[in-house]
C-alpha positions in Angstrom: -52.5 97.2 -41.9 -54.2 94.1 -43.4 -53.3 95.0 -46.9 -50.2 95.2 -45.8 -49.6 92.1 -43.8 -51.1 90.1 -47.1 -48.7 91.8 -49.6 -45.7 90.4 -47.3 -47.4 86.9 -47.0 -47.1 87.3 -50.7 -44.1 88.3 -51.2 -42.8 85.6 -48.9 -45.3 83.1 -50.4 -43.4 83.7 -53.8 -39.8 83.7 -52.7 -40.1 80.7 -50.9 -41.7 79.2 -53.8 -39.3 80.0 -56.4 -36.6 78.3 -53.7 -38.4 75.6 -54.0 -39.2 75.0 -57.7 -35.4 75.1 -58.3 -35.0 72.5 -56.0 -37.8 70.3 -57.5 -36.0 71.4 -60.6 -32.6 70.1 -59.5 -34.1 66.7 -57.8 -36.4 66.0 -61.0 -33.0 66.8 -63.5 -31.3 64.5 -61.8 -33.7 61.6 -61.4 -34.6 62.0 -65.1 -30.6 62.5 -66.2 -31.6 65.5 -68.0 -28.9 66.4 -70.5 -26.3 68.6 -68.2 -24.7 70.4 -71.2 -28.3 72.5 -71.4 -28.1 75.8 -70.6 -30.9 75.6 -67.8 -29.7 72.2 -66.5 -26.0 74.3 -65.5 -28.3 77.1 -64.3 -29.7 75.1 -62.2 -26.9 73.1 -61.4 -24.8 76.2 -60.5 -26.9 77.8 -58.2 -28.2 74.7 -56.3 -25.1 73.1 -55.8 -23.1 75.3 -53.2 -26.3 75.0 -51.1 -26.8 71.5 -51.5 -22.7 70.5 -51.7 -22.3 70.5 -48.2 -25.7 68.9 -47.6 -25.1 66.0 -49.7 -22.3 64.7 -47.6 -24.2 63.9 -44.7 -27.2 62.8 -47.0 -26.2 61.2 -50.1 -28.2 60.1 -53.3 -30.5 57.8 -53.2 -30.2 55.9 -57.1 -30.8 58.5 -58.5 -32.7 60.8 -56.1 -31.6 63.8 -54.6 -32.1 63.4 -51.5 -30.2 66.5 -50.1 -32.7 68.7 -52.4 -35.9 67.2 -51.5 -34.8 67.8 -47.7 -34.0 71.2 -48.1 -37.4 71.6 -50.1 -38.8 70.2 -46.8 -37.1 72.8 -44.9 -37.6 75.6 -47.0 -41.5 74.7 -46.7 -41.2 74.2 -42.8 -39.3 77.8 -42.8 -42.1 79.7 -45.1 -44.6 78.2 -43.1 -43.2 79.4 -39.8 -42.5 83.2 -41.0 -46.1 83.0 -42.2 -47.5 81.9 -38.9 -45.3 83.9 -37.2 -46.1 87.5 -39.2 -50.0 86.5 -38.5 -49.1 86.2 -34.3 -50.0 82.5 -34.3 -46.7 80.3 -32.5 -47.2 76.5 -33.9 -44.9 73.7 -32.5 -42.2 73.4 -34.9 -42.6 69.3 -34.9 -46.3 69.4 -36.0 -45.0 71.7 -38.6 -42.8 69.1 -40.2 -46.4 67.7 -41.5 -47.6 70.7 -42.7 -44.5 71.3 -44.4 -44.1 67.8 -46.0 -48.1 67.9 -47.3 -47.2 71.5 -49.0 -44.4 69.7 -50.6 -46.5 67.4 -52.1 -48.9 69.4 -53.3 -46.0 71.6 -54.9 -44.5 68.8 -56.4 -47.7 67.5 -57.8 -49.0 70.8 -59.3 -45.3 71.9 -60.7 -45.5 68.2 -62.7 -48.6 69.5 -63.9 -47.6 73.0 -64.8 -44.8 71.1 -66.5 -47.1 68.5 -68.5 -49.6 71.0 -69.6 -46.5 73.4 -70.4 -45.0 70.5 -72.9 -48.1 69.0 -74.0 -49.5 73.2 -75.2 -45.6 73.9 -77.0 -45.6 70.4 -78.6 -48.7 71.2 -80.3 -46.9 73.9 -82.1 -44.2 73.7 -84.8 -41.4 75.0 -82.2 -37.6 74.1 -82.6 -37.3 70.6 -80.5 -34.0 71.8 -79.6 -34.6 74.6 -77.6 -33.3 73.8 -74.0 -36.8 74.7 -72.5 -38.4 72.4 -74.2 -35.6 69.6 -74.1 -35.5 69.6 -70.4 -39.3 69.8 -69.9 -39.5 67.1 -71.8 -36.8 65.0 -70.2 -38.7 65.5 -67.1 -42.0 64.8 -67.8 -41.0 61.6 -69.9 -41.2 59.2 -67.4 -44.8 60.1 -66.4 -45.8 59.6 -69.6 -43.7 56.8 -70.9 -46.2 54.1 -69.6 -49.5 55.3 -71.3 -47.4 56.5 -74.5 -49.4 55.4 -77.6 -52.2 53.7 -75.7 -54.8 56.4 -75.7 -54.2 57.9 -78.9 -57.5 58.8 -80.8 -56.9 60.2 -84.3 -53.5 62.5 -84.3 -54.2 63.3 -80.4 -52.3 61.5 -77.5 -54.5 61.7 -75.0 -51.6 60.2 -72.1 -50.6 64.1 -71.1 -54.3 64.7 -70.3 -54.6 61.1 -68.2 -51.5 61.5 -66.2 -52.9 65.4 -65.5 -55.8 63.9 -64.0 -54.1 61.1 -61.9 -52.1 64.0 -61.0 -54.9 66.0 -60.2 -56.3 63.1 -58.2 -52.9 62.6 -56.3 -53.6 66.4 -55.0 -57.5 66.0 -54.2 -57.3 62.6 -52.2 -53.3 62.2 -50.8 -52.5 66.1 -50.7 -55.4 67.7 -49.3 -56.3 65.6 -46.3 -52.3 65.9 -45.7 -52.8 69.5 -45.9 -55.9 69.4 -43.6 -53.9 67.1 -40.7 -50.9 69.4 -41.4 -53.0 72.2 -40.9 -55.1 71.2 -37.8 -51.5 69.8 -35.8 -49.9 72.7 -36.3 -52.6 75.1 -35.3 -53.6 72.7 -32.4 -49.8 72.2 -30.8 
C-alpha cells in the first residue's frame, strides 16, 4: 500500500508542479516583456489567461509583475501541499500552511531560474539557430539576472556571469529557502 501511496504523491507532486511552472512562466514573460508573437509566449498566454482573467481584476499588476499568477502559484502550492498531507492522514491548519506554501514557492522559483540559466548557458554553447522561440524566450527571461555581471567575469572566450548568478541562486535556496521550508514545515506539522 506504500508503493502505492508514493506513486500518487508523485503523480500529484508533478501535476502540481507543471501548474506551477506555467505560471512562473507567465509571471517571468511578463516581467521580462518577452516577445508575445513567440509561439510559447501565446501558449502560455492562452492557457493561463482564462484562469488568471478573472483573478486579475480583483488583483491587478504590479509594474510589471503579475501579481494574479504569483498568487495563484501560492495557492496551487498551499493546495498540493494539503492533498499531500491529507493522502498521508496528517490534518495541518490551513493558515500555517500559507508558509509552507510561500517557502516552496521560493524554492521553485529559485531552482526553475536555475534550470533556465544552465538550460541557456549549455544551448548557447552550441551553434543553434538564435531564433528558435525556445531559446528566444529563455533568454529574454534570464537576461535580467545576468545583465549586471555581463562582461565582468569573462576569462578567455568564457563568461563566467551564468555560473555566478547559479551560485547566488544556489545560495538564495541554501540560506532564505531552506530555513523557510524548515519553519513552513515545523508550523504546519505543529498547528
Amino acid at each position: 500500500m506504500n508503493y502505492l501511496l508514493n506513486a500518487v504523491s508523485m503523480l500529484i507532486e508533478l501535476a502540481f508542479q507543471a501548474a506551477v511552472t506555467v505560471l512562473l512562466l507567465r509571471a517571468a514573460a511578463e516581467a521580462c516583456r518577452a516577445d508575445f508573437h513567440n509561439p510559447l509566449s501565446q501558449f502560455i498566454y492562452r492557457y493561463t489567461n482564462p484562469v488568471l482573467a478573472p483573478i486579475r481584476r480583483v488583483v491587478p499588476n504590479w509594474r510589471r509583475i503579475n501579481l494574479a499568477a504569483l498568487l495563484l502559484a501560492w495557492l496551487v502550492m498551499l493546495l498540493k501541499d494539503m492533498l499531500l498531507l491529507a493522502l498521508n492522514g496528517v490534518m495541518a491548519n490551513p493558515l500555517n500552511l500559507l508558509v509552507l506554501a510561500f517557502a516552496e514557492l521560493l524554492d521553485f522559483a529559485l531552482l526553475f531560474y536555475i534550470v533556465l540559466i544552465f538550460g541557456w548557458s549549455l544551448l548557447s554553447m552550441f551553434s543553434v539557430d538564435q531564433r528558435q522561440p525556445l531559446l528566444k524566450l529563455v533568454g529574454t527571461l534570464v537576461a535580467p539576472l545576468l545583465r549586471p555581471l555581463r562582461g565582468k567575469l569573462v576569462a578567455g572566450q568564457i563568461d563566467f556571469a551564468p555560473m555566478a548568478v547559479m551560485i547566488a541562486l544556489f545560495l538564495a535556496r541554501l540560506l532564505i529557502a531552506a530555513p523557510l521550508l524548515d519553519l513552513g514545515a515545523r508550523l504546519a506539522l505543529t498547528g
